[in-house]
C-alpha positions as CSV (number, residue, x, y, z in Angstrom):
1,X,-21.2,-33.0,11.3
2,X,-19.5,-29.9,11.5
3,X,-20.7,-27.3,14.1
4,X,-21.1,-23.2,13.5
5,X,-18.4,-22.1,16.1
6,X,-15.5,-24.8,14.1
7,X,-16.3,-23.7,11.2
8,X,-16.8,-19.5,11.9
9,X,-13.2,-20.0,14.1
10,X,-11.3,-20.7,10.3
11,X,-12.5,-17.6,9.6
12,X,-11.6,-15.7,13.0
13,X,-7.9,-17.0,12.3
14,X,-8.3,-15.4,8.5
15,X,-9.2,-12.2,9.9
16,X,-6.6,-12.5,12.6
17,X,-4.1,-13.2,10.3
18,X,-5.0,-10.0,8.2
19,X,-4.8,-7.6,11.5
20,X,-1.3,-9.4,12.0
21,X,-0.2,-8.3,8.3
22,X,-2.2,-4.5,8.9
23,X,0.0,-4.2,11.9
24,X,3.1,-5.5,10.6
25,X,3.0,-3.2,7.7
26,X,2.1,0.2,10.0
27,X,5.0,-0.3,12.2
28,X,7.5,-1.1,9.0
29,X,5.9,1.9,7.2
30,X,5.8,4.4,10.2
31,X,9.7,3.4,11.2
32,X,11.0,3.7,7.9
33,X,9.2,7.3,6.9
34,X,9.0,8.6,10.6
35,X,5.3,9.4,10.6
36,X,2.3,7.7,12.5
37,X,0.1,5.6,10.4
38,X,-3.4,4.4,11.2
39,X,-4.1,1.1,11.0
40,X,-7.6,2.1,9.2
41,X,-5.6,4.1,6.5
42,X,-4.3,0.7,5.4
43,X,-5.7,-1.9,3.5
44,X,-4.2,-5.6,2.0
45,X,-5.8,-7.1,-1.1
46,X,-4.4,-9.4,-2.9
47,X,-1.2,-8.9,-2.2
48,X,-0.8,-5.3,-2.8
49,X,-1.3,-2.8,0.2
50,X,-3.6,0.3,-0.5
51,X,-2.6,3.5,1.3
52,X,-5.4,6.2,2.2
53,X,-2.8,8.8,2.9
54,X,-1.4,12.4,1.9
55,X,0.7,12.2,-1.3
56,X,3.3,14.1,0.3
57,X,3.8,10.4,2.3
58,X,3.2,8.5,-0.3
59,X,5.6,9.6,-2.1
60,X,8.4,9.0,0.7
61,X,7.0,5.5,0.7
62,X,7.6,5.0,-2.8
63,X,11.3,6.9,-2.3
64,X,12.1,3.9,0.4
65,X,9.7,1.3,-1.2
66,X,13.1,-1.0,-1.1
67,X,13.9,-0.9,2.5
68,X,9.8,-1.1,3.5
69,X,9.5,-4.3,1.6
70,X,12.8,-6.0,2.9
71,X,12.1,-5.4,6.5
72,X,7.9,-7.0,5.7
73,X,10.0,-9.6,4.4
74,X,11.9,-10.5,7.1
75,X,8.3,-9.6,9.4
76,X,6.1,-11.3,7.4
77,X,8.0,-13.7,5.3
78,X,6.5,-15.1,2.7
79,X,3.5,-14.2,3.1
80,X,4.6,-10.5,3.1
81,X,2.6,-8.2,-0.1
82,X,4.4,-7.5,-2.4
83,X,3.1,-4.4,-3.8
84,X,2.1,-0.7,-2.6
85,X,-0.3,1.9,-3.6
């Protein structure tokens, strides 16, 4: 039989895992537009990451959307999203 704290650590390594990718992609994002970017301004679903952030940024972002997702690429690997918006 399977006990509550083996089963609720697969989820602690999911969550992990998704603080690992927020991080990744604030560091990529605020190197590559030279602006701080809080980690609760970002959000990963599915695949695509959600920005809650002035246009003004965004639309650097989407201006260097090439660089951002080779360098998560070579962070992340495959596992790296592969959309923004």
């Amino acid at each position: 039989m399977i006990e509550i704290k083996d089963f609720l650590l697969r989820f602690g390594d999911i969550l992990l895992s998704e603080e690992i990718k927020k991080e990744a992609v604030r560091n990529v994002i605020s190197k590559t537009i030279r602006m701080p970017i809080k980690k609760e301004d970002i959000k990963i679903k599915n695949g695509t990451i959600y920005l809650n952030i002035k246009p003004i940024y965004k639309n650097e972002i989407f201006l260097k959307r090439d660089k951002i997702f080779s360098l998560l690429k070579e962070a992340l690997g495959r596992k790296s999203p592969q959309d923004i918006r």
